[in-house]
N, C-alpha and C positions, 0 to 999 in steps of 0.2 A: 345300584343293584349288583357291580362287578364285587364290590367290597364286600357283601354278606354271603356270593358264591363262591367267590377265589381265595376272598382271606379267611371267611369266618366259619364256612364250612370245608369246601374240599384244604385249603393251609393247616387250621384247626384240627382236622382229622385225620388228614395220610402225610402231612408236610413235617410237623413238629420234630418227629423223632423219625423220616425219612434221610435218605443218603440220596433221595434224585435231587438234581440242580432244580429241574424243572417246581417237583411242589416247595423245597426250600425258595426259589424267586419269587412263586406267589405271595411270600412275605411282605414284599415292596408295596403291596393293596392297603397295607395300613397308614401309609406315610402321607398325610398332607398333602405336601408339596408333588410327590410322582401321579398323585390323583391328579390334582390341579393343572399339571402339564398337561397331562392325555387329554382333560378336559377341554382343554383350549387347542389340544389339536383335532379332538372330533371333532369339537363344535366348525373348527377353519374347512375341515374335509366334507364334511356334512354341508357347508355353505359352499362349496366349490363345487360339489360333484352332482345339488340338486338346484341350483342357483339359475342355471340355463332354462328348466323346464319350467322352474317358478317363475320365468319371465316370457317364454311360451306360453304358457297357462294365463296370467294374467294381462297379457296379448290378445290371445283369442277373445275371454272375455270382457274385451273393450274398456279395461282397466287405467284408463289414459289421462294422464297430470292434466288440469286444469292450473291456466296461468294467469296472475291478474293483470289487469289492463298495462295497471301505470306500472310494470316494472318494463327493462329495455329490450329490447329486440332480440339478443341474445339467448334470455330467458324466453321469449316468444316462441324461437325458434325450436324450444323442449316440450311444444306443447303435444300431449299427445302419446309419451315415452309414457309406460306402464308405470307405473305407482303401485304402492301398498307394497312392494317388495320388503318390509317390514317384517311379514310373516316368517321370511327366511332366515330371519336372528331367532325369533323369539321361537320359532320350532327347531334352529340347532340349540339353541342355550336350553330350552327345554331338556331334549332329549339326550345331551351330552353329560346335560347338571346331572338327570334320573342314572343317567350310565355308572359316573363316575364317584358319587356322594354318598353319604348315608342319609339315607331318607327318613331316618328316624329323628332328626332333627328340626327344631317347630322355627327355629329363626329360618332355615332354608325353605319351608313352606312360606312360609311370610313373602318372603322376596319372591318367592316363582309367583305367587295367588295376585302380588303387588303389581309385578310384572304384566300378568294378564290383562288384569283388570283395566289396566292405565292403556294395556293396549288392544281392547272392548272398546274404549271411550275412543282413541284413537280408529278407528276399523270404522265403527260407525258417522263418527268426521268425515273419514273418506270417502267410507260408500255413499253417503247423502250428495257428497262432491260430484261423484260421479253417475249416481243418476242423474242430478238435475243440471250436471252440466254446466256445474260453477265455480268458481276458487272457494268459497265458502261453504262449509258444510252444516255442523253446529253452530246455534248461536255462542257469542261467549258465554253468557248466564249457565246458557245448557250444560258446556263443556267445563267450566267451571264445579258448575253444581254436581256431576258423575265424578270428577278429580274429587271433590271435598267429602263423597261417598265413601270413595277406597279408602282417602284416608282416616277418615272417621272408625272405619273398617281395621286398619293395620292400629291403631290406637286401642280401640276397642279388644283386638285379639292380644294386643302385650298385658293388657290391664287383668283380662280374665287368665288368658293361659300361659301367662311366662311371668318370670320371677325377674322383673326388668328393675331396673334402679331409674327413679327420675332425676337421674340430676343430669347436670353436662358437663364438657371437658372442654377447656378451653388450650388453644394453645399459647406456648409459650408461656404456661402458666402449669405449676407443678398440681396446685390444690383446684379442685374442682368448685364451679361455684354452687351448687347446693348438695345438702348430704345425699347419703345413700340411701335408701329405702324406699318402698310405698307411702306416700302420703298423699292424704284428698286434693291437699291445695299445688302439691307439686304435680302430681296428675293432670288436674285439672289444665292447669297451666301449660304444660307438657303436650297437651292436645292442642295447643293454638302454634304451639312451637311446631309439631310433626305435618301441621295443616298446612304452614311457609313454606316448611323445609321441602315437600310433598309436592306442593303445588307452584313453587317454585324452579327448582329443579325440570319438572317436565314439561315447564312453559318454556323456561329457559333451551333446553334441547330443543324443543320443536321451534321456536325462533332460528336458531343456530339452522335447519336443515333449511336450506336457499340456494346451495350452492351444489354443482360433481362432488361428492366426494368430504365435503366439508364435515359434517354433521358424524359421518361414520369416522374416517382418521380423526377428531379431535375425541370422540368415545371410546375408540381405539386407548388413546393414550390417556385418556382420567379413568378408563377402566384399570389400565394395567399397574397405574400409581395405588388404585384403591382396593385391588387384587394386593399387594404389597402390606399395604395399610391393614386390612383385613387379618392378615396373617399374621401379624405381629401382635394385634389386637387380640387374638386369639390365645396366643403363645404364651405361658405365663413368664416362661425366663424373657424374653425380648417383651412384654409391658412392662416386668416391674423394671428392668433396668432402662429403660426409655421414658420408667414412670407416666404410664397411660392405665386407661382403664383396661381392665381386664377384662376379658368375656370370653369364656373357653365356650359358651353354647353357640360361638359365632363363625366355630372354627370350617362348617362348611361352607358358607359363605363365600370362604376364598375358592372352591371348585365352581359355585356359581360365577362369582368373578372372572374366574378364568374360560370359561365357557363363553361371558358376554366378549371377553379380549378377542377369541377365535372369531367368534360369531361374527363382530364387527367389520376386523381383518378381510375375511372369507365375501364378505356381504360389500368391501372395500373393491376388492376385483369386478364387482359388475357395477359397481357405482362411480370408480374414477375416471376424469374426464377423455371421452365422451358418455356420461352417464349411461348405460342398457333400459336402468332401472332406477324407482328414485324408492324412499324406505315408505317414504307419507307418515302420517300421524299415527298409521300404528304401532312403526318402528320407532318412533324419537319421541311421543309419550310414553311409550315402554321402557324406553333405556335412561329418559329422565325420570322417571317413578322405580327403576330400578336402582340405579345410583344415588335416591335420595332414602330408599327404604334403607337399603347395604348401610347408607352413613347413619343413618338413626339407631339400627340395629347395634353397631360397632362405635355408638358414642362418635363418633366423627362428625357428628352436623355441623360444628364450625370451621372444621379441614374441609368441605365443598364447595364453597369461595376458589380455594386453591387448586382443589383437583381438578374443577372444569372453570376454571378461571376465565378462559374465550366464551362457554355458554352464559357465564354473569356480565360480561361487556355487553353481548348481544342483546339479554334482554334488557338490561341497563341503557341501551339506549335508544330501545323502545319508549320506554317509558320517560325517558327524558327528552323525548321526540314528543310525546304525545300529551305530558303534563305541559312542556313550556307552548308547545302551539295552542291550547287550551287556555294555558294563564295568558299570551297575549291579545289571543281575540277576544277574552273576556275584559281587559282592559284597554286596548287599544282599537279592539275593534277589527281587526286583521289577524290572520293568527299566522304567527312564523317557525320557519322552522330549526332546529339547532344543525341537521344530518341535512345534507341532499335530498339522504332516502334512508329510513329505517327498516331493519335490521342493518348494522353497520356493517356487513358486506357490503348490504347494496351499493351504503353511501359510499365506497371505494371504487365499486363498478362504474358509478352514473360520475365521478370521478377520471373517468379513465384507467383504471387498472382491466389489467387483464383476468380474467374467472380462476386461470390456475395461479396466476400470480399471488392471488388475493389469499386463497386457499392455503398456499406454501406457506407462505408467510403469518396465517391464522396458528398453521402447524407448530413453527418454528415457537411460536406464544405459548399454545398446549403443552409444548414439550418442556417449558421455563416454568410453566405455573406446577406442574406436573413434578416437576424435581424442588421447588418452591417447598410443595406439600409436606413431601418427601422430609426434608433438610429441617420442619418447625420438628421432627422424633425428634431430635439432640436441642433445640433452640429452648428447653426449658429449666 
């Protein structure tokens, strides 16, 4: 909204051919990049300055983590600490994105509408949690089945109202592997890909949150990789000479980016350890449904491996926790396990690591897969 009152009307109008510094600097409302900044510093300010009350608030109303049995005592000991602190990313990245974007753009709608949605489905996980008083909220069918909604939903809105290309971009690879254009069977096809990529991603996140602090600095930083990634994407001089896909309709995109980088940062001060606040499900299926919309949006879906590189171990070893205890009591008869304890924090906890130790060191990963991402622009 600042963009169509500073630049495009009061700049536009008394600035052009004025002599004040003042409406000539309203110029700088057009630039990308100075949006993008400010963006991510309301969104941090906005998470700092109402961060306190949003854990007051959901204090009073008895908003209190539920923990499962078998994890350790440590975790035990968090039972209780407000939850759903969530809302506090997704209403500064909101209000920061509306602030600082042009809103006339329908991929920026996508990701805010993506955003919500994923964190609806998340909000009501929680609340169910916490009426009845238990670590489980949704069944998985349920939360599955509302996640394959949205995405069905974001598919749906590229097919009708945007002039999307189905193909994809691989890295380290100059030519793309299908052409460009609409077609029935690449569409088609395209919808089972967004449905992975979708519901991957924001299992993936909400697996990752376990820990103070973890789940927000490791968002922290595959945001701020794919805030980068975004803008380049965008750019036509930095795709064609990086030889990437181009997509000038994805260009604000990077202000919502930059808004999630704040948001998270900001949301980081009351979540690092001793946790105030924990995000719950509806902040980490939000910001995975977010970061997976952005990579579909910006052709990146095979750079998200990379970007959240710590959230693919995590769920990666769910799943390899839960397929091999599976395949050996169905043939053995006993079912074992690969992890101590799945999500592989845990298994570092139950382990003997220390919570922050474990975290740091999660970081130091995020930060390698994160410059990883980065480093496949020139690897082609």
């Amino acid at each position: 909204m600042l963009y169509y009152f500073l630049y495009q009307w009061i700049f536009k109008e008394y600035g052009a051919g004025s002599e004040s510094y003042f409406f000539k600097g309203l110029n700088v409302f057009q630039y990308l990049t100075f949006r993008t900044a400010w963006a991510t510093i309301t969104a941090l300010v906005i998470s700092l300055l109402f961060g306190g009350k949003v854990i007051k608030k959901l204090a009073e109303l008895k908003y209190g983590q539920e923990i499962r049995e078998e994890l350790s005592a440590e975790h035990q000991a968090k039972k209780g600490t407000p939850t759903m602190g969530g809302v506090l990313i997704i209403g500064s990245v909101i209000v920061s994105t509306l602030l600082w974007a042009r809103v006339d753009s329908l991929y920026l709608w996508l990701a805010l509408i993506a955003t919500v949605c994923f964190a609806a489905v998340g909000f009501t996980d929680d609340y169910i949690k916490i009426v009845k008083k238990r670590s489980l909220g949704l069944t998985g069918k349920q939360k599955l089945a509302l996640q394959l909604i949205t995405a069905i939903g974001i598919w749906a809105a590229l097919w009708y109202f945007a002039n999307y290309p189905w193909n994809i971009s691989i890295p380290f690879f100059k030519a793309t592997a299908l052409p460009d254009g609409v077609t029935y069977v690449g569409a088609i096809i395209y919808l089972f890909f967004i449905i992975f990529v979708l519901l991957g991603a924001s299992n993936t996140v909400n697996l990752t949150d376990g820990m103070d602090g973890l789940a927000s600095s490791v968002t922290f930083i595959a945001m701020s990789a794919l805030t980068a990634l975004t803008y380049v994407a965008s750019d036509r001089r930095w795709a064609e000479y990086l030889d990437i896909t181009h997509k000038p309709e994805a260009a604000e995109l990077t202000v919502f980016c930059g808004a999630m980088v704040g948001a998270s940062l900001g949301f980081l001060w009351y979540n690092a350890p001793p946790a105030e606040v924990f995000m719950g499900d509806v902040g980490s299926l939000a910001i995975g449904g977010a970061l997976g919309t952005v990579a579909i949006l910006t052709k990146q879906e095979f750079l998200l491996p990379f970007i959240g590189g710590v959230f693919i171990i995590e769920g990666a070893s769910v799943m390899l926790q839960v397929g091999y205890f599976k395949f050996t009591k169905r043939t053995t008869g006993t079912g074992k396990r690969i992890f101590l304890q799945a999500p592989l924090h845990h298994h570092f906890q139950f382990g003997g690591w220390k919570e922050s130790k474990i975290v740091f060191r999660f970081v130091i990963i995020a930060i390698l897969f994160a410059l990883l991402s980065l480093s496949t622009l020139k690897l082609r």
